[in-house]
FIZABA-655036 format. One record per residue (C-alpha): residue number from 1; residue in one letter; x, y, z. Coordinates in nm, 2 decimals. Layout:
residues N
NUM/A/X/Y/Z
...
This chain:
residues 473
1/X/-2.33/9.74/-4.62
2/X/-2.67/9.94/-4.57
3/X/-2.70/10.14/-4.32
4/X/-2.99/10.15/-4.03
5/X/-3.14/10.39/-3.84
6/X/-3.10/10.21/-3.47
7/X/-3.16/10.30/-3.15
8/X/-2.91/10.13/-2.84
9/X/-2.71/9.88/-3.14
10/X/-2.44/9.88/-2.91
11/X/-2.61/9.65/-2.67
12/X/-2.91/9.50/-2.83
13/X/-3.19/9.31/-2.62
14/X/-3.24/9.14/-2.93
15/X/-3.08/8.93/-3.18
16/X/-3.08/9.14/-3.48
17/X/-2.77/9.35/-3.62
18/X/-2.82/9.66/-3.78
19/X/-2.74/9.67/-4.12
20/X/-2.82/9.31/-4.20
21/X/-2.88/9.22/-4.55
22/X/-3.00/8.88/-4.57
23/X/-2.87/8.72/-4.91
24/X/-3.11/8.71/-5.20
25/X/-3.23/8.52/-5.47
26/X/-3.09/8.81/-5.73
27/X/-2.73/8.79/-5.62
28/X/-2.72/8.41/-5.63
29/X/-2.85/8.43/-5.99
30/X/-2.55/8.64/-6.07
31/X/-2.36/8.34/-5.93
32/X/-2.51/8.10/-6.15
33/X/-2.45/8.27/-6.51
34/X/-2.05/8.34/-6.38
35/X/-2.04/7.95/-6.28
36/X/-1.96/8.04/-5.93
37/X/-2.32/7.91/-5.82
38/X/-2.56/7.69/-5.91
39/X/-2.94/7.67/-5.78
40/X/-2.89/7.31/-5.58
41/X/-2.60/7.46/-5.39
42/X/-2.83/7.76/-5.30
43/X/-3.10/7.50/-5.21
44/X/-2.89/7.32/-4.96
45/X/-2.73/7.65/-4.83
46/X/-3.10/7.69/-4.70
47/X/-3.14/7.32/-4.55
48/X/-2.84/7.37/-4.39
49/X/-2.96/7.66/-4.17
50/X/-3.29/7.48/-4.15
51/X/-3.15/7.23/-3.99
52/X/-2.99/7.44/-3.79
53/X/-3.29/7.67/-3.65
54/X/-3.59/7.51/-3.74
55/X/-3.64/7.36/-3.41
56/X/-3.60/7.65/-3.25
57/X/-3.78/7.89/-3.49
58/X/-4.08/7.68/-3.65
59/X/-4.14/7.84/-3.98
60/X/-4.28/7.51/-4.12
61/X/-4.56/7.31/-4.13
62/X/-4.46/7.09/-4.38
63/X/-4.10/7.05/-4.60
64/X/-4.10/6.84/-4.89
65/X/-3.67/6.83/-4.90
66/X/-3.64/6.57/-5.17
67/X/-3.90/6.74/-5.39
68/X/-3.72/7.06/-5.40
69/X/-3.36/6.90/-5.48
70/X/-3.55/6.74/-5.76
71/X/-3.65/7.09/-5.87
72/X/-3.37/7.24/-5.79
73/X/-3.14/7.00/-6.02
74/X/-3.34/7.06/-6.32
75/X/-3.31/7.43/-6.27
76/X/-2.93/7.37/-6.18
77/X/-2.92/7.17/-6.55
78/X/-3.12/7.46/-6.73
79/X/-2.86/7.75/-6.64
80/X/-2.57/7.53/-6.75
81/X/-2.74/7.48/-7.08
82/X/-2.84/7.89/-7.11
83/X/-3.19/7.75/-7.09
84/X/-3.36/7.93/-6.75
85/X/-3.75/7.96/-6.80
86/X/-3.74/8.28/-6.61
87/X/-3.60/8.57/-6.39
88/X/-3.68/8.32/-6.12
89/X/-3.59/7.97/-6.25
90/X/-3.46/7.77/-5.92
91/X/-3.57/7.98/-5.64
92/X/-3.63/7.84/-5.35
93/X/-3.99/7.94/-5.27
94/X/-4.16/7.87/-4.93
95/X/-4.57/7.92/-4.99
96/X/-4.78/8.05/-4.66
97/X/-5.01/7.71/-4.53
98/X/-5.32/7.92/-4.70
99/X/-5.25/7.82/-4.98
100/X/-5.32/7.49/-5.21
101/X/-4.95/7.32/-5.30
102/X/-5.06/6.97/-5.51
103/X/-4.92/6.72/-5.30
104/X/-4.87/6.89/-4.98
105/X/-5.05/6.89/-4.67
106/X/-5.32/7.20/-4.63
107/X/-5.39/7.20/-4.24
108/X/-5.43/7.57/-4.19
109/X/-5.30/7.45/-3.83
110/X/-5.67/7.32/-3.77
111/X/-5.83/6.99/-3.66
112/X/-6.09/7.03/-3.94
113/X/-5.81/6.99/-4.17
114/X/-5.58/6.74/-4.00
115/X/-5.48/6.50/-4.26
116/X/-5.61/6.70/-4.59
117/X/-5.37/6.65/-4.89
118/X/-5.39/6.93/-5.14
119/X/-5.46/6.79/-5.50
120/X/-5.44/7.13/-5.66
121/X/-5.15/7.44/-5.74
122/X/-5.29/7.74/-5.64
123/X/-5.28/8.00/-5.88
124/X/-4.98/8.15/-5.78
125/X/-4.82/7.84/-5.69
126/X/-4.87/7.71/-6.05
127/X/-4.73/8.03/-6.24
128/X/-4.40/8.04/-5.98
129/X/-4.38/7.66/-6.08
130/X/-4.42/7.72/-6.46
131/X/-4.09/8.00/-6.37
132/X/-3.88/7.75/-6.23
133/X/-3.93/7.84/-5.94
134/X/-3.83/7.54/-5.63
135/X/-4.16/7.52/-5.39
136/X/-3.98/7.36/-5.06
137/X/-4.28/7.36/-4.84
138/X/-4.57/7.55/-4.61
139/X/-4.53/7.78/-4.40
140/X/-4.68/7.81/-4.00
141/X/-5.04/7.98/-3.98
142/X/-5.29/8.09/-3.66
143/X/-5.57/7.84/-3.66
144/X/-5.79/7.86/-4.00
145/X/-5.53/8.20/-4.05
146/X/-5.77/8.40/-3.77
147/X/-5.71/8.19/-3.41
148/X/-5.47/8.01/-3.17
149/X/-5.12/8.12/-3.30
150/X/-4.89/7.90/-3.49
151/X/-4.57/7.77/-3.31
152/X/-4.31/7.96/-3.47
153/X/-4.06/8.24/-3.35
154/X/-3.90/8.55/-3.40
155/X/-3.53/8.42/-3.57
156/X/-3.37/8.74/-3.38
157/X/-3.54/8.67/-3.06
158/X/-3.70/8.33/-2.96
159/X/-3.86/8.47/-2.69
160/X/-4.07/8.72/-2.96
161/X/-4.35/8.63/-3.16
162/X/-4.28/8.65/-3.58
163/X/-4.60/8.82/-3.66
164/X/-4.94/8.75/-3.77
165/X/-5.08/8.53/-3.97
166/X/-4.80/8.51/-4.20
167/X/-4.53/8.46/-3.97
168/X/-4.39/8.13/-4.05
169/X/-4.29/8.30/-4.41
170/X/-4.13/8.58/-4.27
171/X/-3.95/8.39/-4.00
172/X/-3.84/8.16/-4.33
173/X/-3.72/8.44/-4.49
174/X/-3.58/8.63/-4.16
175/X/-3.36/8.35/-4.08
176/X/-3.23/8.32/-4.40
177/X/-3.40/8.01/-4.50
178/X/-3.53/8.10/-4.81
179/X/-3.48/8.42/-4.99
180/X/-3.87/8.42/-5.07
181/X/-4.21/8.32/-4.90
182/X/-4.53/8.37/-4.97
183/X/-4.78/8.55/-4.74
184/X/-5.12/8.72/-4.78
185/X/-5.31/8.98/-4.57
186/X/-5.66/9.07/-4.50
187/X/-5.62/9.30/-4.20
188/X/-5.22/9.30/-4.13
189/X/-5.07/8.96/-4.20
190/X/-4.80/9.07/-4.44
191/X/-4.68/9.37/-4.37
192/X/-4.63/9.32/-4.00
193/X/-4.43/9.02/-4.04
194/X/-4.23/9.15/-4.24
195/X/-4.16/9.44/-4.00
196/X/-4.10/9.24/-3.72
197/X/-3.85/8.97/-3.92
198/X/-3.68/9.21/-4.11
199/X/-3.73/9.17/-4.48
200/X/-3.91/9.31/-4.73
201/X/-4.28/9.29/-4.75
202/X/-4.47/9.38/-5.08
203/X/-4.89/9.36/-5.04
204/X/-4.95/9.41/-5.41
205/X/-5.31/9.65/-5.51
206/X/-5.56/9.41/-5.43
207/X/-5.66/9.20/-5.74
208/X/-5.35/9.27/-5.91
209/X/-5.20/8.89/-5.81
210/X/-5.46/8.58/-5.89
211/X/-5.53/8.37/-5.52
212/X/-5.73/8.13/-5.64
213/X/-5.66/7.82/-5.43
214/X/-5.60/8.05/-5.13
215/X/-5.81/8.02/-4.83
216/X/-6.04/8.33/-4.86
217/X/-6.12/8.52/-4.54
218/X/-6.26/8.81/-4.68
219/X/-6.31/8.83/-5.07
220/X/-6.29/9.23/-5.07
221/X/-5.97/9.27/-4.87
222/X/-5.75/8.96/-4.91
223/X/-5.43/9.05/-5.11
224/X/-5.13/8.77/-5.17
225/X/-4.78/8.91/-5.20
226/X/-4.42/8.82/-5.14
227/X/-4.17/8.86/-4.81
228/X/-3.85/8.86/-4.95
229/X/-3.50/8.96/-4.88
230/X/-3.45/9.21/-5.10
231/X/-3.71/9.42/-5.31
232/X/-3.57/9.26/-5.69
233/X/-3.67/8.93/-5.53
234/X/-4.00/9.10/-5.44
235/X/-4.09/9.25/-5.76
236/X/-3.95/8.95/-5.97
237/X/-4.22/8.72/-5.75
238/X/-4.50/8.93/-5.75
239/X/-4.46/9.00/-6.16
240/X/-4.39/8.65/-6.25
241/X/-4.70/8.52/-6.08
242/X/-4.93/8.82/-6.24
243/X/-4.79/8.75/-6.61
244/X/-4.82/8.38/-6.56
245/X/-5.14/8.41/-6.36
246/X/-5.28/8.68/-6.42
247/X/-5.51/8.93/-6.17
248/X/-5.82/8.81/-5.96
249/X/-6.19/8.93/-5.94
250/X/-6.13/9.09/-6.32
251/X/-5.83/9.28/-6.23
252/X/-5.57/9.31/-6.50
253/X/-5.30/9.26/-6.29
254/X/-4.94/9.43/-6.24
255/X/-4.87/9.71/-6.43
256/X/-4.49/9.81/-6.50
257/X/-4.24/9.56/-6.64
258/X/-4.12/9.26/-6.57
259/X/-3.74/9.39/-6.43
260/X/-3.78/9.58/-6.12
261/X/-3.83/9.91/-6.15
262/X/-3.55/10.16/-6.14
263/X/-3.52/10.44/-5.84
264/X/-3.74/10.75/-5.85
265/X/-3.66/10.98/-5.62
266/X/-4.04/11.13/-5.43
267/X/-4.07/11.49/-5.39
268/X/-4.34/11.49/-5.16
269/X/-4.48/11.19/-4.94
270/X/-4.81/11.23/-4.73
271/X/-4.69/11.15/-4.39
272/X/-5.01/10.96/-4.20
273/X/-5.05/10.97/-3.81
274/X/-5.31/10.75/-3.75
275/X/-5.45/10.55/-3.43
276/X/-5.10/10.32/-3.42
277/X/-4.89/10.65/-3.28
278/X/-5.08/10.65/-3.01
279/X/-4.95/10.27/-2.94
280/X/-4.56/10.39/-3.01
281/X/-4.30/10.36/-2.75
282/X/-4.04/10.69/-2.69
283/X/-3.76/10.42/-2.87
284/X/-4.03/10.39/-3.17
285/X/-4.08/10.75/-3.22
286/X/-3.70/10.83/-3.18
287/X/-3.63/10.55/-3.49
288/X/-3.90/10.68/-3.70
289/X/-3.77/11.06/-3.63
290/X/-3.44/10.96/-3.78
291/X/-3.58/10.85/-4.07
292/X/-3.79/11.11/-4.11
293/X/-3.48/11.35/-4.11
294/X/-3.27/11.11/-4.36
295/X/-3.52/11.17/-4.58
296/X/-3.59/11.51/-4.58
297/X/-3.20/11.56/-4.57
298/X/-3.24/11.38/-4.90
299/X/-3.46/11.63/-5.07
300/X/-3.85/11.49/-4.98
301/X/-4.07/11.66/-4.85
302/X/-4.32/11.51/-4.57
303/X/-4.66/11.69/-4.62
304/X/-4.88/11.64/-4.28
305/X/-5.20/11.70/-4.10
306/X/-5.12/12.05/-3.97
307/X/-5.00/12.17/-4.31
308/X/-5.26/12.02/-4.52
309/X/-5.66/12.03/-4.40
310/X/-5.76/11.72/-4.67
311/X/-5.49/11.52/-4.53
312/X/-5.64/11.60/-4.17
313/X/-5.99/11.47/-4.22
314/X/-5.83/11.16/-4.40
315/X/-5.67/11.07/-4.05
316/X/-5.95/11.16/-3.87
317/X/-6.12/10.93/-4.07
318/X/-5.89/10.61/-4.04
319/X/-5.92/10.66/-3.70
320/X/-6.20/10.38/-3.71
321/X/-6.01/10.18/-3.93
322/X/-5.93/9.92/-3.72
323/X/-6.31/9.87/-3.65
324/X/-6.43/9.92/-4.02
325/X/-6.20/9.67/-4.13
326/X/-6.29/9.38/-3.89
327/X/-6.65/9.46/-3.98
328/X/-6.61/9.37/-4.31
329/X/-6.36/9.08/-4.23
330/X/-6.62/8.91/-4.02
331/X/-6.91/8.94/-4.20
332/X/-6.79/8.84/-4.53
333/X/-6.59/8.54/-4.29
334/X/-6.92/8.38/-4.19
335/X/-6.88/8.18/-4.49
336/X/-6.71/7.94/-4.46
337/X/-6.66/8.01/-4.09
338/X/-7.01/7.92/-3.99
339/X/-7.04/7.59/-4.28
340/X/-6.71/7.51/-4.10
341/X/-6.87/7.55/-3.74
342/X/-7.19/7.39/-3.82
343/X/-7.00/7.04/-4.01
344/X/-6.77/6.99/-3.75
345/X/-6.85/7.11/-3.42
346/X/-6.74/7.35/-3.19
347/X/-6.47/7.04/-3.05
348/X/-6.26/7.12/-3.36
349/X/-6.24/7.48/-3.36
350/X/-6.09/7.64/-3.07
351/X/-6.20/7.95/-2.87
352/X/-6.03/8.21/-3.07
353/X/-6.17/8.12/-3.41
354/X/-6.52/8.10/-3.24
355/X/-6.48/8.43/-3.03
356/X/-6.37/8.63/-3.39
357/X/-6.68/8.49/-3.63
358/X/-6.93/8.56/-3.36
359/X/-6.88/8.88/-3.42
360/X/-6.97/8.85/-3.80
361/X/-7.26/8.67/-3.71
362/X/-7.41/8.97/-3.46
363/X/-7.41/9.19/-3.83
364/X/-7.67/9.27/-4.06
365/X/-7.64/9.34/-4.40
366/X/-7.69/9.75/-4.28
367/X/-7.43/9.69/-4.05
368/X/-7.24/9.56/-4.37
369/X/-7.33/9.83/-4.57
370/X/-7.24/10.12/-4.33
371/X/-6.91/9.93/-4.32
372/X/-6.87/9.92/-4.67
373/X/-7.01/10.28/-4.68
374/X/-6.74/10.43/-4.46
375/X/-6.49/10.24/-4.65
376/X/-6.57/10.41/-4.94
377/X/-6.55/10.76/-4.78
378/X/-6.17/10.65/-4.64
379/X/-6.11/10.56/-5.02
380/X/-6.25/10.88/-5.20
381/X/-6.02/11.09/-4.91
382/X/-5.71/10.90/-4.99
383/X/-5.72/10.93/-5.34
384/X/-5.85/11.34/-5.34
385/X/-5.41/11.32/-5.13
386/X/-5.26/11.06/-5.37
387/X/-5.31/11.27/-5.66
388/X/-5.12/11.54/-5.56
389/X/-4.84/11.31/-5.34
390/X/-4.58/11.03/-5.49
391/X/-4.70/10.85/-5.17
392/X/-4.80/10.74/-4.85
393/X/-4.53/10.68/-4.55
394/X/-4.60/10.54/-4.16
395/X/-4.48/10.28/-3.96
396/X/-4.53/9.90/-4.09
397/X/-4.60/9.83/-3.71
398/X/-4.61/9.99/-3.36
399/X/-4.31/9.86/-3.24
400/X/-4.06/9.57/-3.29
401/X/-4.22/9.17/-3.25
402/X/-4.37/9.21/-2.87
403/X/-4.25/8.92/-2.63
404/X/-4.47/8.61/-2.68
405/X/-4.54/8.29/-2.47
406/X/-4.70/8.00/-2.53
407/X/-5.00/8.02/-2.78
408/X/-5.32/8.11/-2.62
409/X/-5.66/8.01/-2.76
410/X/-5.89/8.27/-2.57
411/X/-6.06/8.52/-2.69
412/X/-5.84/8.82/-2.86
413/X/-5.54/8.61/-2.89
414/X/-5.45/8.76/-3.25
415/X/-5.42/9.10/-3.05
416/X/-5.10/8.91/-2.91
417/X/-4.89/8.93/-3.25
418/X/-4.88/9.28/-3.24
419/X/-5.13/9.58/-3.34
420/X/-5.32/9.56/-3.67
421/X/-5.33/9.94/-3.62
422/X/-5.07/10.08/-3.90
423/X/-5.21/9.79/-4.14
424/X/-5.59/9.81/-4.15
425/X/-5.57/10.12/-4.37
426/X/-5.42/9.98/-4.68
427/X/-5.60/9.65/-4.64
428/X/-5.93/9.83/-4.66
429/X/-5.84/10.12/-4.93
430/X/-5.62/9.79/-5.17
431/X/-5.38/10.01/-5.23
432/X/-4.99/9.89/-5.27
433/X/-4.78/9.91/-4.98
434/X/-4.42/9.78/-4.88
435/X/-4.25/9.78/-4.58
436/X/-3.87/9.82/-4.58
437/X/-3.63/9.71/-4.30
438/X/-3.46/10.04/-4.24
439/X/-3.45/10.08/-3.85
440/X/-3.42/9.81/-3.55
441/X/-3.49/9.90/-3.21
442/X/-3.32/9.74/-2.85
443/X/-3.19/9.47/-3.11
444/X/-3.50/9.42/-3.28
445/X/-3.65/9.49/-3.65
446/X/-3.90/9.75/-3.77
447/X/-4.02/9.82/-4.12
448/X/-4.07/10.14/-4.27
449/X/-4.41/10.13/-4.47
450/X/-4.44/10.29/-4.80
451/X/-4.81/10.31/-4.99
452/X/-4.96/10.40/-5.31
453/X/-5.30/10.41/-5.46
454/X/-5.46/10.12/-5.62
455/X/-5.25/10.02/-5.90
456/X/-5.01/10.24/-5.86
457/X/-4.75/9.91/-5.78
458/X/-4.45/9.99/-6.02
459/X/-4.47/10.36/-5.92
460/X/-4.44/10.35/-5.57
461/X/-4.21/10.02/-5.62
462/X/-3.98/10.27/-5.75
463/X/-4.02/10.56/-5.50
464/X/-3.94/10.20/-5.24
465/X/-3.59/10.16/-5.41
466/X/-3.52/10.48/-5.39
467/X/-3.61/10.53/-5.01
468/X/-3.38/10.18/-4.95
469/X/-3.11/10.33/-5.13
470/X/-3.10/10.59/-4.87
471/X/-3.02/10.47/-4.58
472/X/-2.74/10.25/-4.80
473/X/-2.36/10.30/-4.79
C-alpha cells in the first residue's frame, strides 16, 4: 500500500485515509484477460457506490445508466472473444458537462442552456468511444464553467467543496465512481480538483489533446485532460484520445508511446515559490517539507531561487500570474460571453458570470497585448530553467478543499473553491503538469504538482511515475 506523507492521520478532521489507492481501470483490465473480471461487473461496481453517495456528493448532472450497460456488454463480449479495440475498451468514462456527449444533455449548469440536447461527440468523446471506452454521463460544472458553483461535494468531507470547475469529475473519480473523468482547465480547473479529491490529475501541453466540441473559454489557454485513479489510466486516456483525435489549433499531439511511460528517475527539479506560499497554512508547509526530504533522500536535487539567479527572476515574474492569466481569460471570454449576454438577458445569467466578463469587457486590445506580452516574457524564462532541469515541482493547491456552504452567486464566488494561485502558471506557459496524491492534511487530500515544458508530456510523465513510486511501499 503507498505510502503518504500526512500530517495528524491519527485523528483526521477529514474523511480521507492516508495511503488510499482508489481502484483503477488498469488492474480491472488484468481481471478481465484472467477471467476473474469482466467490464459490466466493473460497471455496476461503480452504480453501486453511486447509488450509494451520489446524493450526498453530486458529481453528476446527467447519468445515462442503461446506455453504459449497453456499452459495457459489448465490451464484456469483446474480451471474451480476444477482440478489445483498445488499451481502454470498457472503461467507464465520466466526461466534464463542457463538453458535447451526442444524446446527452449540455446545460453547463446555466438557464441559457436548460433543456439543450447535444447532437454531437466531442472530439475526445468520439475517439474514447471509437476505444471502447463506456461514456456513463456528465459531470457538475460552475455556471457556463466561470460562475455560481455546482452542487457537488468533497467525497472525504461533505462539508468541503470538490474544486473548481471540474469538480464533479474529480469527486466521480474521488469516490470511486469511475476510475476516469474528464476535466479541462483554463486558469486551474484540473489540477486543483484533483488535489483536493485525491487522484491523479494530468493537464496535457496545450494543443496536444483535440477539444473540439468543448465549451471554449479562452482559445489560448484551455487544455482538456484526464482525472484518474492512477497515472496508467491517465496516460492510457490522454494517448488514446490524441492517436484517435488527434492535436487542436495544428498541434501534433502526444508525443511518447501509447503504454505509459516507464519510471525515470530526475536528477534535478526546479523547485518554484511563487504567490500561493504565501496562502499556505504551517500544516501545508510541514507536508510539502516531507516531501521535499523523501525526495532528496531519494537522490534529486531541488534547485531554488537562492541558488540559482534565472530561476529567481522567473518567480518574480509569476508573481502577476494570477492577474496576467485572467487578463487573457476575459478578454478572449467576451465571446461568447457577451453574444450570450446580449441573446438572453441578464435574468439568465447570474451575478457571478456577469461580475467575471465585465472585466473582459473594460480591456483593450493594448491591454490584451501587454497581457499577451508579459506572457511571453514568463514563457522565454521558464524555458531558458527547463533546459537545464528534468522539471518543475510546487504545490497543486494551497491547501486541502476549503470548507464550503451553499453556492453563492456574488461577485468573486470562484475565489470560494480554493486559490488559482499554484495553477495559473502552467495554464498560461501550456506546459504539461500532473498533480499526484502524495500527502493529506487534518484528513484531507493535497496533490503534489509536477511540470514540464510544452511537449515535454512523456518525459515528465515518466519523471511523475517515478516520484509516485517513492512514497510507495
Amino acid at each position: 500500500m503507498p505510502r503518504i506523507i500526512t500530517r495528524n492521520a491519527a485523528a483526521p478532521q477529514g474523511g480521507y485515509v492516508p495511503g488510499l489507492r482508489l481502484p483503477d481501470f488498469e488492474g480491472a483490465r488484468a481481471g478481465f484477460a484472467a477471467g476473474t473480471d469482466t467490464p459490466r461487473a466493473l460497471l455496476e461496481r461503480g452504480l453501486a457506490i453511486i447509488a450509494a453517495r451520489e446524493g450526498e456528493v453530486r458529481a453528476f448532472a446527467h447519468l445515462d445508466i442503461e446506455g453504459a450497460r449497453v456499452a459495457a456488454d459489448a465490451a464484456t463480449a469483446r474480451h471474451a472473444a480476444g477482440r478489445a479495440l483498445s488499451p481502454l475498451d470498457g472503461c467507464p468514462i465520466a466526461i466534464k458537462d463542457t463538453l458535447a456527449v451526442r444524446g446527452m444533455p449540455g446545460e453547463m449548469n446555466s438557464a441559457i442552456f436548460q433543456g439543450h440536447v447535444d447532437t454531437l461527440d466531442a472530439a475526445c468523446v468520439g475517439a474514447l468511444r471509437a476505444a471502447g471506452a463506456v461514456i456513463l454521463g456528465k459531470t457538475q460544472v460552475p455556471e457556463l464553467t466561470i460562475g455560481r458553483a455546482p452542487p457537488t461535494r468533497n467525497p472525504f468531507d461533505a462539508t468541503r467543496t470538490a474544486g473548481a470547475s471540474s469538480s464533479g469529475s474529480g469527486a466521480a473519480v474521488g469516490a470511486g465512481m469511475v476510475p476516469v473523468a474528464i476535466g479541462n482547465q483554463t486558469g486551474g480547473s484540473l489540477i486543483r480538483p484533483s488535489s483536493f479529491n485525491g487522484i491523479y490529475g494530468f493537464k496535457p501541453s496545450w494543443g496536444a489533446l483535440n477539444v473540439a466540441g468543448m465549451h471554449a473559454v479562452a482559445p489560448s489557454q484551455d487544455h482538456i485532460g484526464p482525472m484518474a485513479a492512477s497515472l496508467a489510466d491517465a496516460w492510457r486516456v490522454a494517448w488514446e484520445i490524441s492517436a484517435r483525435a488527434g492535436g487542436h489549433n495544428g498541434h501534433p499531439g502526444l508525443t511518447g508511446t501509447a503504454a505509459p511511460p516507464a519510471a525515470l528517475r530526475p536528477l534535478r527539479l526546479a523547485f518554484l515559490r511563487t504567490r500561493g506560499w504565501a496562502e499556505l497554512d504551517a500544516a501545508t508547509e510541514e507536508a510539502f517539507l516531507g516531501v521535499r526530504h523523501a525526495l532528496e533522500a531519494a537522490g534529486v536535487t531541488l534547485v531554488e531561487a537562492s541558488q540559482d539567479g534565472a530561476l529567481a527572476e522567473a518567480e518574480r515574474l509569476l508573481l502577476e500570474a494570477d492577474r496576467i492569466s485572467n487578463d487573457i481569460i476575459m478578454y478572449e471570454a467576451r465571446w461568447p460571453y457577451g453574444a450570450w449576454l446580449a441573446a438572453h438577458g441578464e435574468a439568465k445569467m447570474g451575478e457571478a458570470v456577469r461580475a467575471r466578463i465585465a472585466h473582459g469587457f473594460t480591456m483593450t486590445p493594448a491591454d490584451y497585448r501587454r497581457a499577451l506580452a508579459e506572457r511571453d516574457a514568463i514563457r522565454r524564462a521558464i524555458a531558458a530553467i527547463g533546459a537545464r532541469v528534468d522539471g518543475f515541482v510546487t504545490l497543486a493547491s494551497s491547501g486541502p478543499a476549503p470548507q464550503d456552504g451553499a453556492a453563492s452567486d456574488q461577485a468573486g464566488a470562484h475565489l470560494k473553491t480554493g486559490s488559482r494561485s499554484f495553477l495559473s502558471p502552467w495554464s498560461m506557459i501550456g506546459g504539461p503538469s500532473l498533480s499526484l496524491p502524495v500527502m493529506a492534511v487534518d484528513g484531507m487530500p493535497l496533490g503534489l504538482q509536477l511540470m514540464g515544458l510544452p511537449d515535454t508530456d512523456a518525459g515528465l510523465f515518466a519523471v511523475a511515475t517515478w516520484v509516485d513510486g517513492v512514497f510507495g511501499e
